[in-house]
C-alpha positions as CSV (number, residue, x, y, z in Angstrom):
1,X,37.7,28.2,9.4
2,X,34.0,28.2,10.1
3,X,31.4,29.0,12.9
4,X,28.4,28.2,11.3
5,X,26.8,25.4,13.2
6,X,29.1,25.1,16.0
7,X,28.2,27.4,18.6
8,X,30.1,30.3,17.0
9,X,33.6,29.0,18.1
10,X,36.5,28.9,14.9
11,X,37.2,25.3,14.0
12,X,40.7,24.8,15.1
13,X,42.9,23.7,17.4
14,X,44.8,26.4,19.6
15,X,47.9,25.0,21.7
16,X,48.2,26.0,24.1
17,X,47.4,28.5,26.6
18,X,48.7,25.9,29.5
19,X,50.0,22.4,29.8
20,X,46.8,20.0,29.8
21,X,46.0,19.3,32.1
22,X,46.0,23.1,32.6
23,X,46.4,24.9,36.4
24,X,42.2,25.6,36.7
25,X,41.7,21.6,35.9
26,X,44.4,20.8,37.9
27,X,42.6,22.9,40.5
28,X,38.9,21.2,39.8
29,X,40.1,17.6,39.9
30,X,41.6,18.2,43.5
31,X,37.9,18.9,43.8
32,X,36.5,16.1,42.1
33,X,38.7,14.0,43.8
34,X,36.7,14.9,46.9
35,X,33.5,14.3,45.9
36,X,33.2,12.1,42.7
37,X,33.1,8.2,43.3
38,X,36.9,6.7,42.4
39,X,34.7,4.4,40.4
40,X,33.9,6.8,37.7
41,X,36.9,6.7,35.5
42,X,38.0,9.5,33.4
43,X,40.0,9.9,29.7
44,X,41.3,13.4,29.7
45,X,41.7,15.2,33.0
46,X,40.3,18.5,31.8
47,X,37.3,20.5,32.6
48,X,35.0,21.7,30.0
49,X,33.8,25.8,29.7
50,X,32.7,25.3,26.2
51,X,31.6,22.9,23.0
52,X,30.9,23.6,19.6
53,X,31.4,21.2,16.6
54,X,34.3,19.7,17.1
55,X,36.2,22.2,19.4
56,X,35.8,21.6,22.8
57,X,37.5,24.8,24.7
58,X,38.4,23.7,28.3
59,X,38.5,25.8,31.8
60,X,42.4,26.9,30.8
61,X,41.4,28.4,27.2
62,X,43.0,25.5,25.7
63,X,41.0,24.6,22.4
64,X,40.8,20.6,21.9
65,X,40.1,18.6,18.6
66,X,37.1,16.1,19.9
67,X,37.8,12.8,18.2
68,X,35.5,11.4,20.7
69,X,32.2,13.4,20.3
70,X,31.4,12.2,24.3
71,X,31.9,8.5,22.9
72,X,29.8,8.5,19.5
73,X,26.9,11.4,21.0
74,X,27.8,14.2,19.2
75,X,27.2,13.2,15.9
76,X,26.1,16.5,14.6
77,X,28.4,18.7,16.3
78,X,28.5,19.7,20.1
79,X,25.7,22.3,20.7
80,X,24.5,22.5,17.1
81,X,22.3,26.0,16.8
82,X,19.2,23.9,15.4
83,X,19.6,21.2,18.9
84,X,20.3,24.3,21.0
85,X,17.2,26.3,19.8
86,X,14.4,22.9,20.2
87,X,15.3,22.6,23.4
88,X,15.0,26.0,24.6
89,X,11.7,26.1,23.0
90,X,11.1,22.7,24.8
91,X,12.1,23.5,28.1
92,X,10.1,27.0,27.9
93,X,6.9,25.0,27.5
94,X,7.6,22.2,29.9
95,X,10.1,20.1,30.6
96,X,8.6,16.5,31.8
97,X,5.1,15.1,32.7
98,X,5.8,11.3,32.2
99,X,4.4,9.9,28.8
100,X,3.3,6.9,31.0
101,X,0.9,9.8,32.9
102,X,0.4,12.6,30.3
103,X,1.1,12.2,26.8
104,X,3.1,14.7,24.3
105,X,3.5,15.1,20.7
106,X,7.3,15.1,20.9
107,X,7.6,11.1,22.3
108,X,4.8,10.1,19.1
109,X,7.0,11.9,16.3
110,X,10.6,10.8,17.5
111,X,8.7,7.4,17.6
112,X,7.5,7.9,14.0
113,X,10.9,9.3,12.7
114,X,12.9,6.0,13.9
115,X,9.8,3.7,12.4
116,X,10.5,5.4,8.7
117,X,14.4,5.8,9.0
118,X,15.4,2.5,10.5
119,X,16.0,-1.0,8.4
120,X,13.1,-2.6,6.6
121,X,9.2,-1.3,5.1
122,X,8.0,-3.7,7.3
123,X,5.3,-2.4,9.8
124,X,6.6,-0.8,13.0
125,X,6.5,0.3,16.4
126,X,8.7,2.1,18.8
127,X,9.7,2.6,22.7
128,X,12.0,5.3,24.1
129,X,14.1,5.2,27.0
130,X,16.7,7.0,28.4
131,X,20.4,5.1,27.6
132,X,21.9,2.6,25.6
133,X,21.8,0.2,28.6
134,X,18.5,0.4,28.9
135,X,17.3,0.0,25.1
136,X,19.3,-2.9,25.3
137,X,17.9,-4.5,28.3
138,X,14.1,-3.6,27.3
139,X,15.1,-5.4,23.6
140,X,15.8,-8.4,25.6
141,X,12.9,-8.4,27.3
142,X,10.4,-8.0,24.4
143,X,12.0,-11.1,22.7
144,X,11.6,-12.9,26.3
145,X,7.9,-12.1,26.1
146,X,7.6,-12.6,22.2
147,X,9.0,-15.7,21.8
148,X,8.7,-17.5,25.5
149,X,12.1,-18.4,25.5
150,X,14.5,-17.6,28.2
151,X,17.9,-17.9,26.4
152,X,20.2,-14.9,25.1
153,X,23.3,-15.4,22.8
154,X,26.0,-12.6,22.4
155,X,29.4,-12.4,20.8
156,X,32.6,-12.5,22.5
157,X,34.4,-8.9,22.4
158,X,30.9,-7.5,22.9
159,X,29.5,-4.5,24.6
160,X,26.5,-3.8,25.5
161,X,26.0,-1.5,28.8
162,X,26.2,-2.0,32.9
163,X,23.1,-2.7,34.3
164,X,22.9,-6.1,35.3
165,X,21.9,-7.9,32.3
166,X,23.7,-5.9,29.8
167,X,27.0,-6.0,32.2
168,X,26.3,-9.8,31.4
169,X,26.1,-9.8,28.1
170,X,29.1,-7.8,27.9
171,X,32.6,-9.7,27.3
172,X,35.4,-7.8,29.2
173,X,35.9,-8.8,32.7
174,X,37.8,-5.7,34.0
175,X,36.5,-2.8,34.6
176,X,32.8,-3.5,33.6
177,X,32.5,-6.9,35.3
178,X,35.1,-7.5,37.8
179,X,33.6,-7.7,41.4
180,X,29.9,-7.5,40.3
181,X,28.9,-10.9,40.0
182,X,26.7,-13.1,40.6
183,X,25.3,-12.5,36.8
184,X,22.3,-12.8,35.2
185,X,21.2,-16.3,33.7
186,X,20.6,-17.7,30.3
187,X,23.4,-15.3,28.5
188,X,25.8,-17.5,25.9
189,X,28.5,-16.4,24.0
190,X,29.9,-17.2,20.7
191,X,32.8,-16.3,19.1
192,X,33.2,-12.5,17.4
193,X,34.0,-12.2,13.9
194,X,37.3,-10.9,14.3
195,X,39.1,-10.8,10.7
196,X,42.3,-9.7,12.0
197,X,43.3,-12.0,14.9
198,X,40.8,-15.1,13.5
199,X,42.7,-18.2,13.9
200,X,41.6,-19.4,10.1
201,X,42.0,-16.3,8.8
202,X,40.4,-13.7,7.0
203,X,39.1,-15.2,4.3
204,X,37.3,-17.8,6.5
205,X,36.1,-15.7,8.9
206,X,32.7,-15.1,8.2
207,X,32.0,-18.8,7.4
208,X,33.6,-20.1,10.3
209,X,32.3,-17.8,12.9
210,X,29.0,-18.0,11.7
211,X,29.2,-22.0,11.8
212,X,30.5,-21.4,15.8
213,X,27.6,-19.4,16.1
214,X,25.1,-22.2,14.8
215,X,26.7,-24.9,17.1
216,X,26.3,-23.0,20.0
217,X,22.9,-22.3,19.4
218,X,21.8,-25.5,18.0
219,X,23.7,-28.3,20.0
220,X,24.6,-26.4,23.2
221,X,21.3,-24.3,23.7
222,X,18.4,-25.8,21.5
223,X,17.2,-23.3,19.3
224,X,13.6,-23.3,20.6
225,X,15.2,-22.0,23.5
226,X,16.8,-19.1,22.2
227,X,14.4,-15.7,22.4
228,X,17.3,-13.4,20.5
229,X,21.0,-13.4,19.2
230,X,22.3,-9.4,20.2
231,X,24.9,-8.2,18.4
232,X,27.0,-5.3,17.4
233,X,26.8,-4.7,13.2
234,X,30.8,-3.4,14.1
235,X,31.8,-3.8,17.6
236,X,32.7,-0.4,19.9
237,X,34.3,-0.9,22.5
238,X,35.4,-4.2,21.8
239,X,37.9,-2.8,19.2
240,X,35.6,-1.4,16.7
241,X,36.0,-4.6,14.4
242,X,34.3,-4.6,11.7
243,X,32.6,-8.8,10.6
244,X,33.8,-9.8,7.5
245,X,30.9,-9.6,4.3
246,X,28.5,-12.1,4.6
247,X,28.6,-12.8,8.5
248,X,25.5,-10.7,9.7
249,X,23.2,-12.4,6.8
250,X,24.3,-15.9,8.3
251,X,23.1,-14.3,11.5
252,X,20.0,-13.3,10.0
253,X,19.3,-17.0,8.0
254,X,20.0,-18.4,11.5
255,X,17.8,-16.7,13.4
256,X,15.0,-17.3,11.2
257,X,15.3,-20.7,11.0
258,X,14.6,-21.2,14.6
259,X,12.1,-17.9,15.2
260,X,14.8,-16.1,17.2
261,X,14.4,-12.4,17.3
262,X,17.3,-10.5,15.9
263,X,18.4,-7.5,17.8
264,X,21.1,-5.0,16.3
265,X,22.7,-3.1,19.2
266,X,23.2,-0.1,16.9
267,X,23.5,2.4,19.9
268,X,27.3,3.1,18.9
269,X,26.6,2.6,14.8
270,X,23.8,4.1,14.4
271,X,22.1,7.2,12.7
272,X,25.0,8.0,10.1
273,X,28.2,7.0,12.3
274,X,29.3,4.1,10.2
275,X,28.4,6.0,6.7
276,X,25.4,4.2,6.4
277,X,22.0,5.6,8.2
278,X,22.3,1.9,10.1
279,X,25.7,-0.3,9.8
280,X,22.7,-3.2,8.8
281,X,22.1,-1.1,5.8
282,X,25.4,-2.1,4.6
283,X,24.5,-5.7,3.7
284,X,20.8,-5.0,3.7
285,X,20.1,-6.9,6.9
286,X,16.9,-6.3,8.2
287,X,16.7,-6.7,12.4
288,X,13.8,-7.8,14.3
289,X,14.8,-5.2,16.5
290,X,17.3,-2.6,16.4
291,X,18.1,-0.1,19.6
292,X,20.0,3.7,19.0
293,X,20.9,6.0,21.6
294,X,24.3,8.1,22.0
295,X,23.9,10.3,19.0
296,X,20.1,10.2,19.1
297,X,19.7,12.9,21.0
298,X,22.5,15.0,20.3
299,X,24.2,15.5,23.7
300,X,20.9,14.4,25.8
301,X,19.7,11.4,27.6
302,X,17.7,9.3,25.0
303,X,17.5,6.1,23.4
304,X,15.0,3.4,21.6
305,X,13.9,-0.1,20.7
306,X,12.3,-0.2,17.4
307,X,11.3,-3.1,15.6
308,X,8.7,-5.0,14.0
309,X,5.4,-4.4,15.3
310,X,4.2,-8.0,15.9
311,X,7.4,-8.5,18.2
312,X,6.8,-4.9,20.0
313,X,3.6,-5.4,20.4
314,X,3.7,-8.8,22.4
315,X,4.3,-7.0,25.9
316,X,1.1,-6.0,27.2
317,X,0.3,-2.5,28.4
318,X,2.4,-1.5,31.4
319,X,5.2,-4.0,30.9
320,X,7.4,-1.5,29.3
321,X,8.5,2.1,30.2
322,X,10.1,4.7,33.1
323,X,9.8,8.3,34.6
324,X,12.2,9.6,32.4
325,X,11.5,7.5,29.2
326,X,11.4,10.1,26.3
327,X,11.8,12.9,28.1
328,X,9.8,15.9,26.2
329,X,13.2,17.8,26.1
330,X,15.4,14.8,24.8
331,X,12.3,14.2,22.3
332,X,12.6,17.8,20.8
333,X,16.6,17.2,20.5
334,X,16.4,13.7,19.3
335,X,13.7,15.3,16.6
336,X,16.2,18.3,15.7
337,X,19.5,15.9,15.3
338,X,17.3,13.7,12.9
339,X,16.8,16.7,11.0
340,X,20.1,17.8,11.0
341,X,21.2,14.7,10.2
342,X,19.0,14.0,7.1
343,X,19.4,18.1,6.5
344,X,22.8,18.5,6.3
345,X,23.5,14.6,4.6
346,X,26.1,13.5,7.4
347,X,25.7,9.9,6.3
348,X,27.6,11.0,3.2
349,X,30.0,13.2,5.3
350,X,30.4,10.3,7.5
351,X,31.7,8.3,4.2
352,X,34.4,11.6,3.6
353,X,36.0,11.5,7.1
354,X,36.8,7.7,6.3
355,X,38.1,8.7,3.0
356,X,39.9,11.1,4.0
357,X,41.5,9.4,7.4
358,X,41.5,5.8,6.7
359,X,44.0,5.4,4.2
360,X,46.6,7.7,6.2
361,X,46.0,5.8,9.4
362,X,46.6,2.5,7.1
363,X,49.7,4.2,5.9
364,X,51.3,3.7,9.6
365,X,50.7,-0.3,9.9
366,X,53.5,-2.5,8.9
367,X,55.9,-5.6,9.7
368,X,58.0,-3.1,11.9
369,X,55.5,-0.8,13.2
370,X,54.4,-0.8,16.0
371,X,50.3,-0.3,14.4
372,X,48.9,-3.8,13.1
373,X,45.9,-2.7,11.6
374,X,44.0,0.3,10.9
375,X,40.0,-0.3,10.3
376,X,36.7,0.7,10.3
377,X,34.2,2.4,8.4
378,X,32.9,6.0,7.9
379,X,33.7,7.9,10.9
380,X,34.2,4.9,13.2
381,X,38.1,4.2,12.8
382,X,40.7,2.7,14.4
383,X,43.9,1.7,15.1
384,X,45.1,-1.7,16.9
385,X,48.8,-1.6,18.3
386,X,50.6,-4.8,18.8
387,X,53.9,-5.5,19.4
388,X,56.3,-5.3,15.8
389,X,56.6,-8.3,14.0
390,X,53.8,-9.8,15.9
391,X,50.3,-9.9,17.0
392,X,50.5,-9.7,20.3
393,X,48.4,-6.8,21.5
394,X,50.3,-3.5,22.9
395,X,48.2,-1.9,25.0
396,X,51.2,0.4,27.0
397,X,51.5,1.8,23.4
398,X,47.8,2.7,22.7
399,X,48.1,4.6,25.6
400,X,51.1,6.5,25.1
401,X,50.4,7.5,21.6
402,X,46.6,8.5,23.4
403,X,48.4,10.2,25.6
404,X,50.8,12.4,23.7
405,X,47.9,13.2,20.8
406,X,46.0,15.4,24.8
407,X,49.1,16.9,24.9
408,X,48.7,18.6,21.7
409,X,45.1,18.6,22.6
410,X,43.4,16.0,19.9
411,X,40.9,14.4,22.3
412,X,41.1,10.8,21.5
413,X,40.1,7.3,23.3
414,X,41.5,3.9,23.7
415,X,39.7,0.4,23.8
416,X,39.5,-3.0,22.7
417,X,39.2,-6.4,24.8
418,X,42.8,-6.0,24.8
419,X,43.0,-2.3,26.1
420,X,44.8,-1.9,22.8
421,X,42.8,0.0,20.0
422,X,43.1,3.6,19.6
423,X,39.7,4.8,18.3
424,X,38.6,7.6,16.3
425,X,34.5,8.7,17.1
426,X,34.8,12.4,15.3
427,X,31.5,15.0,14.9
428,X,30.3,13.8,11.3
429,X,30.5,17.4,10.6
430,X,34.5,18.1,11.2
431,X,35.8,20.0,9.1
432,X,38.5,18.6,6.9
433,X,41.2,20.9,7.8
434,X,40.8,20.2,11.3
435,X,40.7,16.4,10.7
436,X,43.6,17.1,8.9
437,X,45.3,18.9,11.9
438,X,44.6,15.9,13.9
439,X,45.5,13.0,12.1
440,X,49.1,14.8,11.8
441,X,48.9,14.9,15.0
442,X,48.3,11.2,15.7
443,X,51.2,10.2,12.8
444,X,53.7,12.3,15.2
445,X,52.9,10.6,17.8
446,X,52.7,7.0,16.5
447,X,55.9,7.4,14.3
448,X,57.5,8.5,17.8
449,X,57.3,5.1,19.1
């Protein structure tokens, strides 16, 4: 059991002081049921008192495994001392001005860190923001401006974030589209590489969907109409599938045929997650552009487009930015987290925790079972339930085996176009005992079905 680096709590789970949802949650959710907007939904009806690592302690005392990290944010541990003590220093000195009014060392160097770290020794540049969504939207339209093309292609299964045009480019229908129509225009979709439910299978996989990817583009678009194909290297809350070898380089051979820019949504992937610094790395793809977020900033708003600097540079001063846009605060966390992350070599601890999981969560798949595949890579794992003896998806049992793992307070989360997937985001710096503690955890409850 350790404290070091995780805001001096022990590193284990403690069961329980309470049922969970405990009687002081039970108590706050009355109250949030009050005043919080029904349309914010929730996974784990507990209230937090305190985070470190992966330990999240909640109002009741109970002390939770987080195999969540606040979907894919806490990459380096929940309050890590190092975040915890830029941003004091931060916030003591001052704590926004607007880089669009008055500039700051801390937007320049996070700027400069992403430009060395990211895919490619290609010349760079670099824009922050403040979410995902918003990387993603901004990456769209640089390669509207660089290109003069109006046309966007995305994969099916995708996600990409709720504003309007992200909400568009995303696949599922309910809850992140349903009822907020009309879209926004120019956004095609092709087929996800999807090795365990493709119709050819496996083996074909990469070949096929990268040939479905050419058609559309070529015969249904035009490619001198298409300004960027945007794409997850391994999809998140699609089902965390994983493309088969050799799909994302067909990507990249397309798009350079036909002067599309390439943009790698790597806000769920990157910056260690998938046991590479980039999922891209993997097959040495090189993006035109690639966004991050979520674990950037280690627990605060912050995100990025990075890319090459011909393509960033096309907008013209003033067409990019907002008030909060690398916020001097996030800056100093997003600087400390790449530290740690680099520091304390998380990409290789990232490629321990799938080691050490991946291979037990295979264990429980087979004809009778009631898991069809485990997957993944590094500390991005999950589990698909289908029906046994089939593949038709199960999503009532992804969320009974979710649901008795916060009973015994393993904080997990379910997704997948097919509400289906039980996934697996932990702190790349768990603790093997405590991942331990939680898989057993999840095998109790999965074998109970």
């Amino acid at each position: 059991m350790t404290t070091a680096g995780t805001a001096g709590l022990p590193q284990q789970r403690r069961i329980l002081r309470t049922e969970i949802p405990g009687p002081r949650s039970r108590e706050r959710q009355a109250a949030r049921d009050t005043h919080v907007a029904a349309g914010l939904g929730q996974t784990m009806p507990v209230f937090v008192e305190r985070a470190g690592g992966a330990v999240v302690v909640d109002v009741d005392g109970n002390h939770l495994v987080d195999l969540a990290s606040g979907i894919a944010v806490t990459a380096v541990g929940a309050s890590h001392p190092h975040v915890v003590r830029r941003i004091r220093e931060q916030a003591e000195r001052f704590t926004h001005t607007c880089f669009l009014v008055t500039q700051y060392d801390g937007f320049v160097e996070v700027a400069a860190a992403l430009n060395r770290i990211t895919p490619g020794s290609h010349e760079k540049r670099t824009a922050l923001f403040s979410t995902g969504a918003e990387a993603v939207e901004n990456a769209v339209k640089i390669a509207r401006v660089a290109t003069g093309r109006p046309a966007v292609v995305v994969l099916g299964n995708a996600y990409h974030g709720r504003t309007l045009m992200t909400m568009t480019m995303t696949a599922k229908v309910a809850p992140y589209k349903d009822g907020f129509g009309p879209f926004a225009p120019e956004v095609y979709r092709a087929p996800a590489p999807y090795p365990y439910r493709w119709q050819g299978g496996p083996e074909r996989c990469a070949e096929e969907a990268a040939e479905a990817l050419r058609d559309l583009v070529e015969t249904q678009i035009g490619g001198h109409r298409v300004a960027a194909i945007v794409l997850e290297p391994i999809q998140g809350e699609g089902g965390f599938i994983v493309p088969p070898p050799g799909y994302l380089p067909r990507v990249r051979e397309l798009a350079d045929r036909h002067g599309i820019v390439f943009v790698a949504d790597e806000v769920q992937t990157g910056l260690g997650r998938t046991g590479d610094m980039f999922a891209c790395d993997r097959e040495g793809v090189v993006p035109d552009l690639i966004t991050t977020a979520k674990a950037l900033g280690g627990g605060m708003p912050i995100a990025a487009v990075t890319g090459s600097a011909e393509v960033m540079d096309a907008v013209p001063p003033g067409g990019l930015g907002g008030t909060f846009a690398g916020n001097p605060v996030s800056c100093a966390a997003a600087l400390a987290t790449l530290e740690v992350i680099e520091q304390e070599r998380l990409v290789e601890r990232a490629r321990d925790i799938e080691a050490l999981a991946l291979p037990r969560l295979r264990a429980l798949a087979g004809p009778q079972s009631c898991v069809g595949e485990a997957r993944g890579r590094g500390a991005m794992l999950a589990v698909e339930f289908v029906r046994p003896g089939s593949r038709t998806p199960n999503p009532e049992a992804a969320r009974a085996v979710a649901a008795a793992c916060h009973r015994q307070g393993v904080l997990v989360l379910v997704c997948g176009t097919y509400g289906n997937v039980l996934r697996l985001l932990p702190p790349l710096v768990i603790e093997p005992q405590l991942l331990d503690d939680a898989l057993s955890v999840i095998e109790e409850a999965v074998r109970a079905r």
